[in-house]
N, C-alpha and C positions, 0 to 999 in steps of 0.2 A: 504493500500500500504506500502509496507517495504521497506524503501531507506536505499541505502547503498554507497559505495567508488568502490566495485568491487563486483559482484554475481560470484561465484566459483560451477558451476552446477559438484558435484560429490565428497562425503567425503571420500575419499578411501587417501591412503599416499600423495599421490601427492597433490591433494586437501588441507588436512592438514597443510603441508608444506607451502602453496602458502600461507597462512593465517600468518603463522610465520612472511615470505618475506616480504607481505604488510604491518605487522606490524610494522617492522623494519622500514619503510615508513611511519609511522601515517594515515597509511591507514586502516578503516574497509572494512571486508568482512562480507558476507551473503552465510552460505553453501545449497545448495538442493541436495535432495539425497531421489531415488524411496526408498532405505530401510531404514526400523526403526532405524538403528542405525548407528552410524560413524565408518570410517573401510574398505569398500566399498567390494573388493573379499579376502582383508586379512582376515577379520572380517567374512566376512559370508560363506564362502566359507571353506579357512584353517587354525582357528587363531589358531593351535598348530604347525603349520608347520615350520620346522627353515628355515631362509634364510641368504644366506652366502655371500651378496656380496655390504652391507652395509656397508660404512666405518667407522673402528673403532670399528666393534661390529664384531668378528671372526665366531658368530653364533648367530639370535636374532629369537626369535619365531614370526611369523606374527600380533597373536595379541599383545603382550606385545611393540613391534615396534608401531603399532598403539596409543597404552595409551600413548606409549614416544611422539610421535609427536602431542599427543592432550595436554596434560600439554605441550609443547611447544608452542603451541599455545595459551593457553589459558589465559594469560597476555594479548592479544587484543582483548577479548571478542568478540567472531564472535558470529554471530545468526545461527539459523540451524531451515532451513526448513525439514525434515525429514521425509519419511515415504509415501510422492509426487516425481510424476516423471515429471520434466522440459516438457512441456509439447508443449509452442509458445515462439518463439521469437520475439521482435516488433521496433523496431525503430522509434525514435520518431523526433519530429523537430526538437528537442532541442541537436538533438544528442545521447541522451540516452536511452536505452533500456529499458523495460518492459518483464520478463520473467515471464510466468502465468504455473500455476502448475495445473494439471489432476483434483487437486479439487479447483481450482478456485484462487490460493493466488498467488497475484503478488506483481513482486519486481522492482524497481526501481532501477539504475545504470548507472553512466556514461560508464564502461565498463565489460565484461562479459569475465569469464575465464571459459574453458570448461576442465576440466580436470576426464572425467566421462570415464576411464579407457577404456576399449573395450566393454563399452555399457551392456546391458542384457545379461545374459547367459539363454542359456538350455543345457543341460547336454546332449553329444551322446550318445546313447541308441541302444546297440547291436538288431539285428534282431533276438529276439528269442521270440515264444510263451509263452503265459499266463507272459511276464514279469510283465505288469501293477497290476497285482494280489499279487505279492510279495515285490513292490515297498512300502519303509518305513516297511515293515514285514520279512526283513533278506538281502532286495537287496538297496542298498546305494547310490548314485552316489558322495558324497562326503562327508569329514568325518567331522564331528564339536565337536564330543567327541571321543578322541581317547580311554578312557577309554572303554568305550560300547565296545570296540574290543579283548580287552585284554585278555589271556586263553580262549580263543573261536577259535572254529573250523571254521577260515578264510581264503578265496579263494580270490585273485586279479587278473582282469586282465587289460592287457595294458602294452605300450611297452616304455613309454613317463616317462617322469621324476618324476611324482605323484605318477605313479604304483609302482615306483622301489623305491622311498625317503617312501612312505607306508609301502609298503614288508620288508622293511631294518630295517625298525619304529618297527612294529610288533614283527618284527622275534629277533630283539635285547630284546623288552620288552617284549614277552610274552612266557608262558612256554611252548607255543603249536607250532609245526610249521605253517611257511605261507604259501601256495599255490598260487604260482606266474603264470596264464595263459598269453602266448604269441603267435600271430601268425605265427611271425615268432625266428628266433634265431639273427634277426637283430634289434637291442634298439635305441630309437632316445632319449638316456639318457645322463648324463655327463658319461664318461668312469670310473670314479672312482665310480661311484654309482652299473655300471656294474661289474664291480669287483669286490664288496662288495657281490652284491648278490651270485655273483658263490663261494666266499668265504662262505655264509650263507650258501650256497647250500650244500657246502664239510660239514659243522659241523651239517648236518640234521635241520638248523632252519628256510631252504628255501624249498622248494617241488617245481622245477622248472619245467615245461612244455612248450618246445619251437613248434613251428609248429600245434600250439595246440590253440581249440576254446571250449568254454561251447554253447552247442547248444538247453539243456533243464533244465527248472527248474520244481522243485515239491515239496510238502507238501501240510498240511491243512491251519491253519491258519496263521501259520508260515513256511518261505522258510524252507526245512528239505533236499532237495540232489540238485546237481545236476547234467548235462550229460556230461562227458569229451571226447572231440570227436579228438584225436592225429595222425597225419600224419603215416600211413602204422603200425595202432595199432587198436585193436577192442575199441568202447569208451565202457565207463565205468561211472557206477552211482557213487558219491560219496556224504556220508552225510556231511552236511554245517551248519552252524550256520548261518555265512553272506555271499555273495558275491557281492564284488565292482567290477564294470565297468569300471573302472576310465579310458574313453577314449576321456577326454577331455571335455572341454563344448567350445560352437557355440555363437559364438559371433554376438550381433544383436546391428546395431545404435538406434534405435529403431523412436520417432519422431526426434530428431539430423538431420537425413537424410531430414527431409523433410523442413528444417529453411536455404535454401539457399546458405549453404555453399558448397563448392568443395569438393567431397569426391571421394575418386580413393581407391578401393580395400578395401571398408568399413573402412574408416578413414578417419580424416579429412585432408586436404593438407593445409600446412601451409608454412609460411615464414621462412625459417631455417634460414638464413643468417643474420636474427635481433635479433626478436623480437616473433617468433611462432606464428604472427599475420596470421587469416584463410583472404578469401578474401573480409568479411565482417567487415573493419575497426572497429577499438574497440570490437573486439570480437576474443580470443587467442587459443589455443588449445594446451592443453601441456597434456605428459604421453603417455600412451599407442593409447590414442583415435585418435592421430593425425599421420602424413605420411608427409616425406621430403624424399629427397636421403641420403642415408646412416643410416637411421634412425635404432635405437636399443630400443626395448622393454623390456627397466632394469628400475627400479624405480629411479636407479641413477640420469638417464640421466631425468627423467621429473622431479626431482628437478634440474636441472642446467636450464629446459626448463620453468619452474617455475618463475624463481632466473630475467629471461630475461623479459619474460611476465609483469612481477608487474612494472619492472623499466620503459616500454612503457606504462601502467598503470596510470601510476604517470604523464607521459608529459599530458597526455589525461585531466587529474583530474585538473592538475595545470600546466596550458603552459606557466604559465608568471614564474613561480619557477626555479630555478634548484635546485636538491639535488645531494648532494656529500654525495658517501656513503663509509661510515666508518667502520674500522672493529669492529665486536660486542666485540672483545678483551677490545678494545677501550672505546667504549662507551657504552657497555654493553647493556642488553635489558632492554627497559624501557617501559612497557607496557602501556594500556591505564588507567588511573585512572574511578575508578565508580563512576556511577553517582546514588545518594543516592535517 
């Protein structure tokens, strides 16, 4: 049994962060996390992807963000269960939870923070034959080396901010143009990103196709063309090196759903007004995985959702305490000492 101060089921930023919080508290943490490594969709999904809306960093790459927040962390030595997916949650007499993982390892905790992002993904996956045949062999649903893409005869499609922050990626760094496919000529992008591309498009480093679908792919053992199928135009084979789908991934709570908590519109429902406490006292919900009115899906905001969570944390751990909290200006961080 692994006892801890607080279980933080999901090592993704948010997760991360909450570790820092509680540390600042002389509180430990214990992370679980279904995947091998910490990072949680930065990390395994798009750790070259820049993100622009962290304060103080004008542009940080998703995973380099990651390693920042883990040496932030790692002055209060948290544990990491890794590699298991949160599998029961149990409540005990005593108050305290037991959380048992898919192969068996449980943890111990006065209180449980759930900050496990928007759960599982599966990648959307366009309606075209023989795709599973080319899947990992030329067809991608997300990128982990952008290098693998570079000077290669690459095709995107998708109309969402991954396709067009890709296209933009590519088409700047590689000597070959990009091939941007869209359904339609209408982007659910940031507008500047839309601009860039038609910009890309004018200096030949974009090959834009709007009203427009891939409806076949072919090769041997490697994806080698495919079918471009264009509104009031004959389609047309076109040879390929790769082509991405990038139409999103399908977010799944996965067991979460089934541990009692109030979930509306696959999220958890939490108490905004406090504390992001779900309806199952001593147990929090912060980041993406949780749902209030007014609620924003920025990493900002589940560290501020975070920051709240650990301080109800703390009454829970130690009711007869108060702490006053200080700025780290102040009294800087003071990690936990090792124990030899």
């Amino acid at each position: 049994m692994i006892k801890t101060d607080i279980i933080i089921i999901g090592a993704g930023p948010v997760g991360l962060f909450t570790i820092f919080e509680a540390g600042l508290m002389k509180l430990h943490c214990h992370v679980i996390d279904a995947i091998p490594q910490i990072g949680g969709q930065l990390k395994e999904i798009y750790p070259k992807k820049p993100i622009y809306d962290i304060p103080g960093f004008p542009s940080v790459l998703a995973g380099d963000l990651i390693d920042n927040l883990e040496k932030q962390a790692e002055p209060f030595q948290p544990g990491f269960t890794l590699g298991e997916r949160a599998e029961d949650i149990e409540k005990q007499e005593d108050g305290s939870f037991i959380v048992t993982t898919n192969e068996g390892t449980q943890h111990q905790a006065p209180s449980v923070i759930i900050a496990g992002g928007l759960g599982s993904f599966e990648p959307r996956k366009p309606l075209v034959e023989n795709l599973p045949a080319f899947e990992k062999k030329g067809i991608e649903y997300m990128v982990r080396e952008p290098e693998l893409f570079l000077n290669k005869r690459l095709f995107i499609s998708g109309g969402g901010d991954s396709a067009l922050d890709w296209a933009i990626y590519f088409a700047e760094n590689s000597e070959l143009p990009v091939g941007l496919v869209h359904r339609s000529d209408m982007f659910r992008a940031h507008k500047d990103s839309v601009d860039r591309v038609y910009q890309l498009q004018e200096k030949w480093k974009i090959e834009l196709y709007t009203h427009a679908e891939i409806k076949k792919v072919s090769g041997g053992s490697q994806l080698e063309s495919i079918e471009l199928h264009q509104k009031e135009r004959e389609p047309k084979t076109i040879d390929v090196d790769y082509w991405l789908p990038l139409f999103g991934l399908s977010p799944k709570l996965g067991p979460i759903g089934n541990w009692g908590l109030e979930i509306e519109k696959n999220a958890i429902k939490v108490d905004h007004t406090l504390d992001y406490q779900t309806n199952t006292p001593g147990v929090f919900a912060v980041g993406d995985v949780n749902t209030y009115p007014g609620k924003l899906k920025l990493i900002l905001c589940g560290f501020h959702e975070a920051t709240l969570a650990v301080q109800s944390c703390y009454k829970i751990i130690n009711p007869d305490k108060k702490f006053t909290m200080k700025y780290t200006t102040v009294q800087g961080v003071q990690g936990f000492e090792k124990v030899v």
